[in-house]
Structures are given as C-alpha cells and as structure tokens.
C-alpha positions in Angstrom: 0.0 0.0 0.0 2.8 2.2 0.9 4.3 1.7 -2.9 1.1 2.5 -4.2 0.7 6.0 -2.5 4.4 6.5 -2.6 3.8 6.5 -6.6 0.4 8.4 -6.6 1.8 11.0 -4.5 5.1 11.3 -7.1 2.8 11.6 -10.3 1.0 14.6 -8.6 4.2 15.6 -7.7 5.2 15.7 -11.2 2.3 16.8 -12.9 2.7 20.0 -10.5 6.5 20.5 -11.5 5.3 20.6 -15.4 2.7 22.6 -14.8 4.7 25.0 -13.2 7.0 25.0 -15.6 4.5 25.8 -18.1 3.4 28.7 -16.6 3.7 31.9 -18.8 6.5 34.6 -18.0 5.3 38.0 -16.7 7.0 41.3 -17.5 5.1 43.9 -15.8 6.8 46.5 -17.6 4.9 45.3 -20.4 1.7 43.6 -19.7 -0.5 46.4 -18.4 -3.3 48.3 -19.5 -2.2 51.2 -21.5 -3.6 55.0 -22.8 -3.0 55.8 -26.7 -1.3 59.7 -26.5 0.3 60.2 -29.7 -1.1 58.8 -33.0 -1.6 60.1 -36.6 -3.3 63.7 -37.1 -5.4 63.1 -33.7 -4.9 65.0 -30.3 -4.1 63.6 -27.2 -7.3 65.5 -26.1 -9.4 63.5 -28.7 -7.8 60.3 -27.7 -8.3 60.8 -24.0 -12.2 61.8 -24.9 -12.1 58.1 -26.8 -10.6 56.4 -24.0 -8.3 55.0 -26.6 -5.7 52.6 -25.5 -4.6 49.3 -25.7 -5.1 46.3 -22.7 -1.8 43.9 -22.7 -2.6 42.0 -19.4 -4.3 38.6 -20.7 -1.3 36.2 -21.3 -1.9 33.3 -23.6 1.5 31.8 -23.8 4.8 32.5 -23.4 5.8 35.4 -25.5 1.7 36.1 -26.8 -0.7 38.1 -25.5 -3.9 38.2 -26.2 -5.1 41.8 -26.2 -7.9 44.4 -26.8 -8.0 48.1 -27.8 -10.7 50.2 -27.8 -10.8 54.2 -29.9 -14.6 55.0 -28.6 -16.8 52.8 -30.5 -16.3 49.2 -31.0 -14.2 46.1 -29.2 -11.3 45.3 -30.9 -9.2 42.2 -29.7 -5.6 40.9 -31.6 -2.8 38.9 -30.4 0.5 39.8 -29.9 3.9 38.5 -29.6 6.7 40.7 -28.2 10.2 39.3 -29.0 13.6 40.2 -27.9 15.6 43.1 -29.3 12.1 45.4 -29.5 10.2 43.2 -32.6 6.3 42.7 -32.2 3.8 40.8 -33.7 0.4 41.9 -33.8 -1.7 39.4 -35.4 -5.9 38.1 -35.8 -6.6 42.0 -35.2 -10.5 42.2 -35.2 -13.0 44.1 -34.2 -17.5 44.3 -33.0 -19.3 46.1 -35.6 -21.3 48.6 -34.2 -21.7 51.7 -36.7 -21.1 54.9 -34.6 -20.7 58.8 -35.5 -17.1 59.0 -35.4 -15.1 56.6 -37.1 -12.1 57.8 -38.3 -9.6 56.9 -34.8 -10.8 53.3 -35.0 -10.9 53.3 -38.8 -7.4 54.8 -38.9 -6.1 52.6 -35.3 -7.2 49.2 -37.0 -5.4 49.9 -40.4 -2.2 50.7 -39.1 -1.9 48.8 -35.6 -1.0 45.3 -37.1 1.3 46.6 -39.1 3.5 47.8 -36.2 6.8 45.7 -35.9 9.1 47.1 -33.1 8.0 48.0 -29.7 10.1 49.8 -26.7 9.4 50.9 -23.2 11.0 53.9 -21.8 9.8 54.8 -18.6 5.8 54.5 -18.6 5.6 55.4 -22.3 5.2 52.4 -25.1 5.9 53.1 -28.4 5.0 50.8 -31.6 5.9 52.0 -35.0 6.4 50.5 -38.0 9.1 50.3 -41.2 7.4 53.7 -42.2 7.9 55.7 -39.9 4.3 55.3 -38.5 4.2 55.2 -34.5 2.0 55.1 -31.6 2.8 56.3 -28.3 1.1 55.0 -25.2 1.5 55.6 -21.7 0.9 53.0 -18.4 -3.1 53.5 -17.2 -2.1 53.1 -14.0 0.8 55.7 -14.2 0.0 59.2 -12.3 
C-alpha cells in the first residue's frame, strides 16, 4: 500500500512541476493596460475623450498576448507577440461592428496597428511603430 501511495503522490508531484514549468512569463513592464497619447493627425485630447488605448494583461502563452484596444466605439481584440531586441507581432486583429458617429480613430487605429513591428518601453511610455515611420505612443493606465 505504501508503494502504491508513494507512486500516486510522485505523479502529482510531477504533474505539478510541469505545470509550473509551463506557466507563462510575466514582464510587468509590459503587460498592463495602456492610454494611446500620440497617434496620426489626432490630439491627445481626442484620444483621452475616446478612451483610446490598448489592454496587454491577458497572457496566452509565453511570449503572446492576447489583447484588446478600444478608440470609442467598438471592441477590438488581436494577439501579440513581443520578441527580444524590440520586434512585435500583432496578429488576428478584429473588431465588433457597431456603426457609430465618429469613425475615423478606429478606422485609422485598426489599419495601421497590425502593421506595427518594433516595440520599446522607456519609462511608462510604449511606443509601436512601424518600417514607415508610423508610431504610436502609449502611456501605463495606472501611471499618475
């Protein structure tokens, strides 16, 4: 009986350690909820008004997130995969499809945001831009 629970109790044992081990990585620095304050032609007062920004805190696996964004209208939800040496992959961006009055942040925010491919973090400000010279700045939600 002993050998039997001796054995029981190391498969639980080791079903623990791989699940642990399979556990995504966190990096706080990243995986937050953030505000959109620079982008294209629009204001940071009419991105604030939108409540535009970006929320990075759902992990999926390691190295991709799956996030949402919303510009003041509709749900949008991608995933993403930030990569050493500042590359990202945004990737399955999509979106509800609610028609509302003012479309052109979303519009514009939807076209451009998957085609972002480098990513830093300075501070509480993210940045995405692109081979273009297109960028978004963000900064940390919960950053006062």
């Amino acid at each position: 009986m002993k050998k039997i629970l001796t054995a029981f109790f190391a498969v639980l044992f080791l079903g623990a350690v791989v699940n642990c081990s399979a556990v995504p990585e966190k990096n706080p620095a990243l995986q937050r909820q953030w505000m959109l304050v620079s982008f294209d032609q629009f204001s940071k007062e009419e991105l604030i008004r939108n409540k535009a920004g970006i929320n990075l805190t759902d992990i999926m696996e390691k190295g991709k997130i799956k996030g949402s964004a919303h510009m003041g209208c509709n749900s949008i939800f991608f995933t993403s995969e930030f990569k050493n040496g500042g590359k990202v992959k945004i990737s399955g961006v999509g979106s509800t499809l609610k028609a509302c009055q003012n479309m052109e942040l979303e519009t514009a925010f939807t076209r451009k945001f998957d085609k972002m491919t480098r990513y830093s973090i300075e501070g509480h400000f993210l940045t995405l831009s692109d081979d273009r010279g297109n960028s978004m700045k963000f900064v940390a939600a919960d950053w006062d």
